[in-house]
Every structure is written in C-alpha cells, then in structure tokens.
C-alpha positions as CSV (number, residue, x, y, z in Angstrom):
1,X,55.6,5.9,-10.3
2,X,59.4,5.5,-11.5
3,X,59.9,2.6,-9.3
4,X,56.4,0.8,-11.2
5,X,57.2,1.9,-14.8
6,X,60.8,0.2,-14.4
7,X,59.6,-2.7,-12.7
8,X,57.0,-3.4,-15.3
9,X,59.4,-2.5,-18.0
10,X,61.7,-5.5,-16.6
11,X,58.8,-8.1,-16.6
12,X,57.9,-7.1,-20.1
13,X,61.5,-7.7,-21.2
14,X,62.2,-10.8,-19.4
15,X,59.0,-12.1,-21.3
16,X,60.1,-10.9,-24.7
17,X,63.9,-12.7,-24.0
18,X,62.3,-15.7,-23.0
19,X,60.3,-15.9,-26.6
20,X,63.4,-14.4,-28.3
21,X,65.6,-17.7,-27.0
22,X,62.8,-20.6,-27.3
23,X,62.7,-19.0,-30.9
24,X,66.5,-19.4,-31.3
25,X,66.2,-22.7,-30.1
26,X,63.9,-23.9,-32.8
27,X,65.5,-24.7,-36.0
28,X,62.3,-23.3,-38.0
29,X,60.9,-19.8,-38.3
30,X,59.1,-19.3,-35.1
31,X,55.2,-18.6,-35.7
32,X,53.6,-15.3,-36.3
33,X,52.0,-15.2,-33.3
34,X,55.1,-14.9,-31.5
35,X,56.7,-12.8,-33.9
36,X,53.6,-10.7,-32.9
37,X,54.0,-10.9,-29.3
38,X,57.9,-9.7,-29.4
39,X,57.3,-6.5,-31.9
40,X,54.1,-6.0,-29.2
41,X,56.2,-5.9,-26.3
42,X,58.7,-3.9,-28.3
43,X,56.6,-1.5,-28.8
44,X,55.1,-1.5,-25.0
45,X,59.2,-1.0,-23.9
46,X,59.4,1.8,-26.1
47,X,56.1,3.3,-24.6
48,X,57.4,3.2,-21.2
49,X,60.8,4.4,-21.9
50,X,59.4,7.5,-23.6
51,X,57.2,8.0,-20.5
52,X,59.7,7.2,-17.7
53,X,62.0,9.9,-20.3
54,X,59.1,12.5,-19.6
55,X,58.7,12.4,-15.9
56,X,60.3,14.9,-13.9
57,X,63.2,13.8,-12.1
C-alpha cells in the first residue's frame, strides 16, 4: 500500500507544479478555479503524507 500512496502522492504533485508554473507564466492573477485546484491537492498531499506517516513500517 506504501508503494500506491507514494505513487499517487507523485501524480498529485506533478499536477499541482504543472498549475503552479502555467500560473507563473501568466502575467495576471491566475483564476480561482485553479487557485482552488492547487490548495485541493495540497490538502490531498497532506492527507496522504499523514497516512503513509501512520502505517507501520
């Protein structure tokens, strides 16, 4: 289950970097929505780091 928690972690954070750089690469605010989206998958990282931080080594 480690394996599957890190390898979803990874595609949830590639997803949030690409929104974080197309947002750097716009010279306005970027829109709510995807200000939504990256404090979503924040919050999903954090999830699975707390759980992969609970499972038994």
């Amino acid at each position: 289950m480690r394996e599957r928690l890190t390898a979803l972690m990874k595609r949830l954070k590639d997803e949030q970097q690409k929104l974080l750089f197309a947002a750097a690469e716009s010279p306005t605010l970027p829109s709510l929505s995807t200000i939504q989206r990256v404090a979503d998958l924040e919050l999903n990282i954090a999830a699975i780091e707390n759980t992969l931080a609970e499972l038994p080594s």
